[in-house]
C-alpha positions in Angstrom: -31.7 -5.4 8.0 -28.9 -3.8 9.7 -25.4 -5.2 8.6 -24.2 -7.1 11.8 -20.5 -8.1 12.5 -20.8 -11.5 14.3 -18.1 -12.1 17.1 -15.4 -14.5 17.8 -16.5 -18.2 16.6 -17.4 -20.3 19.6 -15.7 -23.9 17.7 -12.7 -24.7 19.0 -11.1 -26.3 15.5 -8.0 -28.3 16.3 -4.7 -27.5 15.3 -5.1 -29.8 11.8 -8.1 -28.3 10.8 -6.6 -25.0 11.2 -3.7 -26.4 8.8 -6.2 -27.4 6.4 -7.9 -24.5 5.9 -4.6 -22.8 5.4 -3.9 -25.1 2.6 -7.5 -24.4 1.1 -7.1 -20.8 1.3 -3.5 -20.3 0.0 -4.8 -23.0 -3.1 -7.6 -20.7 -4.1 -5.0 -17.8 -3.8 -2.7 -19.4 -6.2 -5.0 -20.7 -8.1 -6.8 -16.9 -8.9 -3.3 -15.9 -9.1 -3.0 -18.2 -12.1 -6.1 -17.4 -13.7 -5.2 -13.6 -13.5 -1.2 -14.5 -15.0 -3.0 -16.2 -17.6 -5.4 -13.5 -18.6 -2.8 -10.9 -18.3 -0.2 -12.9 -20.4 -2.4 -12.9 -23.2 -3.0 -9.0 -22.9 0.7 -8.6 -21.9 1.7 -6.7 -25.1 -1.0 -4.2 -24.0 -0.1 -4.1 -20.3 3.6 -3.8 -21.5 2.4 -0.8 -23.9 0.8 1.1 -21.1 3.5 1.0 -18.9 6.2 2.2 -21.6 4.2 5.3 -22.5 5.4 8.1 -20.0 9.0 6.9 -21.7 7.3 7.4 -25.2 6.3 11.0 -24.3 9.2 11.8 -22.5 11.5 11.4 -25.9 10.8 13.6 -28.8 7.9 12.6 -31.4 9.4 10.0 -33.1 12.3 9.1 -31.5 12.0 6.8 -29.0 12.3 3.1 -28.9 13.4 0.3 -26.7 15.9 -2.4 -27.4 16.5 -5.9 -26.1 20.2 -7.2 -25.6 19.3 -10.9 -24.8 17.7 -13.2 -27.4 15.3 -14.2 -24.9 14.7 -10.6 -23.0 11.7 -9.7 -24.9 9.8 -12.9 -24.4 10.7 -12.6 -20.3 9.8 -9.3 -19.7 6.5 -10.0 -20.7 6.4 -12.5 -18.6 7.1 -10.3 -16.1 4.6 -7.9 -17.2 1.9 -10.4 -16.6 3.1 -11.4 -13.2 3.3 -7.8 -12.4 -0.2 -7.3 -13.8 -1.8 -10.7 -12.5 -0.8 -9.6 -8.4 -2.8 -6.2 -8.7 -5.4 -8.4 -10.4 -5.4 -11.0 -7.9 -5.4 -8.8 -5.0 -9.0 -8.8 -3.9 -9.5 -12.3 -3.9 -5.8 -12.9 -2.3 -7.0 -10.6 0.2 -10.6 -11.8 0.9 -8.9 -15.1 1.5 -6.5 -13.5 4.1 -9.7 -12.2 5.9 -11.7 -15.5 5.4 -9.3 -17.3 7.1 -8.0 -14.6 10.2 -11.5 -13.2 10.8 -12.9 -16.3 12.6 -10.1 -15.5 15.5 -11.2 -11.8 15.8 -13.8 -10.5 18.0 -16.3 -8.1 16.5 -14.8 -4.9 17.8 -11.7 -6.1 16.5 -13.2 -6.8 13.4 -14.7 -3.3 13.1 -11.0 -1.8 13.5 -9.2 -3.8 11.4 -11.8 -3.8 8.1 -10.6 0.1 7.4 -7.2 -0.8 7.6 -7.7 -3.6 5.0 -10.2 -1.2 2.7 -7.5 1.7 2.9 -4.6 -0.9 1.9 -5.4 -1.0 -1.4 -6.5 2.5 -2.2 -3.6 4.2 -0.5 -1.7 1.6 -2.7 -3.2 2.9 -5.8 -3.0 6.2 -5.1 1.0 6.3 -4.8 1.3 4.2 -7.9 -0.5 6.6 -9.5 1.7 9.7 -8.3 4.3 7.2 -9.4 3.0 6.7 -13.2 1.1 9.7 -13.7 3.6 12.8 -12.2 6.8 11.4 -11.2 7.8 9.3 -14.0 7.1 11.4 -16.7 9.3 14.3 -15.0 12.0 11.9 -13.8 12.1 10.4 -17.6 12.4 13.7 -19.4 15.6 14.8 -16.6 17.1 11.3 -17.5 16.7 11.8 -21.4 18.1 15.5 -20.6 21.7 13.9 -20.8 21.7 13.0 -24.8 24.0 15.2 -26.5 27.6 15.2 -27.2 30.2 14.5 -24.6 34.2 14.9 -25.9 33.3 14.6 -29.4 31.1 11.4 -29.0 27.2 11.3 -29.2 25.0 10.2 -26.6 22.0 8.6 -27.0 19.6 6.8 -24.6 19.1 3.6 -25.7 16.7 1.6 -22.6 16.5 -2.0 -22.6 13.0 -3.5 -22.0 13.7 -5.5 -19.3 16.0 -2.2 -17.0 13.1 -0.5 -18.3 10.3 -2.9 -16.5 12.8 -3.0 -13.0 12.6 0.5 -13.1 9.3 1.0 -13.6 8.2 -1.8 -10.8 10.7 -0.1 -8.2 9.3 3.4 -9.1 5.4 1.9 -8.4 6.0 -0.1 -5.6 8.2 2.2 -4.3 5.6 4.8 -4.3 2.8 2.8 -3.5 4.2 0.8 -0.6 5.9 4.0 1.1 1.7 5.3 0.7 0.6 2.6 3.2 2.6 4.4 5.9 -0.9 5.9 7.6 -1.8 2.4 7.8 1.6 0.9 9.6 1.2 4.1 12.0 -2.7 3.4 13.1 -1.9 0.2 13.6 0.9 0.7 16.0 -0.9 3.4 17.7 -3.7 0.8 18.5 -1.5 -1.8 19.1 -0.2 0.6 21.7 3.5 0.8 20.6 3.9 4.3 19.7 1.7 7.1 21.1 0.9 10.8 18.8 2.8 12.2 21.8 5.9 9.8 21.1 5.5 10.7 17.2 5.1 14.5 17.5 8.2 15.1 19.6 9.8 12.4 17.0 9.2 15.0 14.0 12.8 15.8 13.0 14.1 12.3 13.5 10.6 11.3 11.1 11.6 13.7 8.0 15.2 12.7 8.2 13.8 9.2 8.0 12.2 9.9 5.4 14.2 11.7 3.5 16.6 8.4 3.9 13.9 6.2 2.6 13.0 8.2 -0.5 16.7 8.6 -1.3 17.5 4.7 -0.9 14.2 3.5 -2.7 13.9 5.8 -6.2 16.1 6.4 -8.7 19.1 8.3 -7.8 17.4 11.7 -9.3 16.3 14.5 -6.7 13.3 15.0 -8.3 11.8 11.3 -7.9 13.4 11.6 -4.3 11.6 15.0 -3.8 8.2 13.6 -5.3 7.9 10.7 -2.5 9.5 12.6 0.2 6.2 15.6 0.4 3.3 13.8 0.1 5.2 10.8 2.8 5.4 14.1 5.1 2.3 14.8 4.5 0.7 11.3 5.1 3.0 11.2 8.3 0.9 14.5 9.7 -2.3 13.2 8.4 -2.1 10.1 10.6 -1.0 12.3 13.2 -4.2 14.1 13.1 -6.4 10.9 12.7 -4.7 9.7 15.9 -5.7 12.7 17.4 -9.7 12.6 16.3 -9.1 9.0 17.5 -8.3 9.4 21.2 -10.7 12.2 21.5 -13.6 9.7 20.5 -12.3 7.0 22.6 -11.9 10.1 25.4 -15.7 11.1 25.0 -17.1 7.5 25.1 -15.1 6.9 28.2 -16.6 9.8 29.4 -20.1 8.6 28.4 -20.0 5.2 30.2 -18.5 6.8 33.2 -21.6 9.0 33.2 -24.0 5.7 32.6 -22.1 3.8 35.3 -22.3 6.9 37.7 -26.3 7.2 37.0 -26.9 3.4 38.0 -25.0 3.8 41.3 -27.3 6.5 41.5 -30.4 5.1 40.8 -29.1 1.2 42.8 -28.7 3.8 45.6 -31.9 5.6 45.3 -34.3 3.1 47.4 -31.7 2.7 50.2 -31.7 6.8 50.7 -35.8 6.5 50.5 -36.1 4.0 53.1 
């Protein structure tokens, strides 16, 4: 059986039980949200492990560590780590909730076009945080570390806190893995019809200076984190560009289609007038 995307409901809820299917759906959001913090908490060591190790190759064999100023630092950093954790965790079923609740106002067509925006969400997501924890930490830790040494006699040594370590880390993934999701913001003002591939081509210059802005305000003040997001965001910009492109030639051709279908039944609705 074919899949089927079934149109716009036909009930007409009232306003309160709109409100209280809100309520449902943020409750089972919160509550997986829970469930996943409490699951990560208990692994939160491990979590907390994987995110330290790009700083842990970064310093010499050996030498690394990471200290905690605050009696109570340790013990809120990982809870930290397992709210970090338990979103990313949560996601899915935060998001089929989301759907669940806005797809009964969506006709099918509008169904089909917004169910690859919600699929690409995600991955896009994923794929900057993993720039972002693969790539550009590693070489933005080692150029930090760079500055140990001596300075007017005095010895410098890095000495990272756990919980400046965890902000940074979180700015550097979301950072990278929000800025990733800018295909998606750009489709959906091109079908929204707010900004045309016409409107963003001639906007080029004005786009990389924007960008260049961005990835200078939201990563660490080092230009090789700012260089890192800055490409592949350029890149992503002329991607989406392109899709735009394949897009309004395959809405162009099926215009072209039903104008030839509505031309042939004129034709043929004329047919037995020109016979008699």
């Amino acid at each position: 059986m074919a899949f089927k995307i079934s149109d716009i409901d036909d009930t007409q809820s009232p306003l309160l039980d709109h409100l209280v299917e809100l309520r449902t759906r943020l409750l089972r959001s919160i509550a997986a949200l829970l469930v996943a913090f409490a699951i990560c908490f208990y692994f939160a060591d491990d979590i907390f492990g994987f995110l330290v190790r790009p700083l842990t190759e970064a310093f010499p064999a050996g030498q690394g560590r990471l200290v905690y100023t605050k009696l109570y630092e340790a013990f809120f950093t990982e809870i930290k780590v397992a709210l970090f954790a338990a979103f990313f965790l949560a996601f899915p079923i935060i998001a089929n909730q989301m759907w669940a609740f806005v797809a009964p106002g969506l006709y099918a067509k509008e169904k089909k076009a917004f169910l690859p925006f919600l699929i690409a969400t995600p991955i896009l997501f994923t794929m900057g945080a993993s720039l972002a924890y693969f790539v550009v930490m590693p070489m933005a830790f080692r150029w930090f570390l760079g500055f140990q040494g001596m300075s007017g006699g005095l010895k410098q040594e890095a000495l990272p806190a756990m919980g400046d370590y965890l902000s940074l880390v979180m700015q550097f993934i979301f950072a990278f893995g929000a800025s990733f999701l800018l295909p998606v913001l750009l489709m959906l003002l091109n079908r929204a019809g707010i900004v045309t591939r016409q409107q963003l081509s001639k906007a080029r210059r004005y786009v990389i200076v924007g960008i260049a802005i961005v990835a200078a305000v939201i990563t660490p003040p080092d230009i090789i984190s700012q260089l890192m997001l800055g490409i592949p965001l350029l890149g992503l910009f002329e991607i989406s560009l392109l899709l735009m492109w394949r897009g309004e030639k395959k809405a162009a051709k099926e215009q072209a289609r039903q104008a030839a279908g509505a031309t042939e039944a004129e034709t043929d609705s004329a047919s037995p007038t020109a016979s008699e």
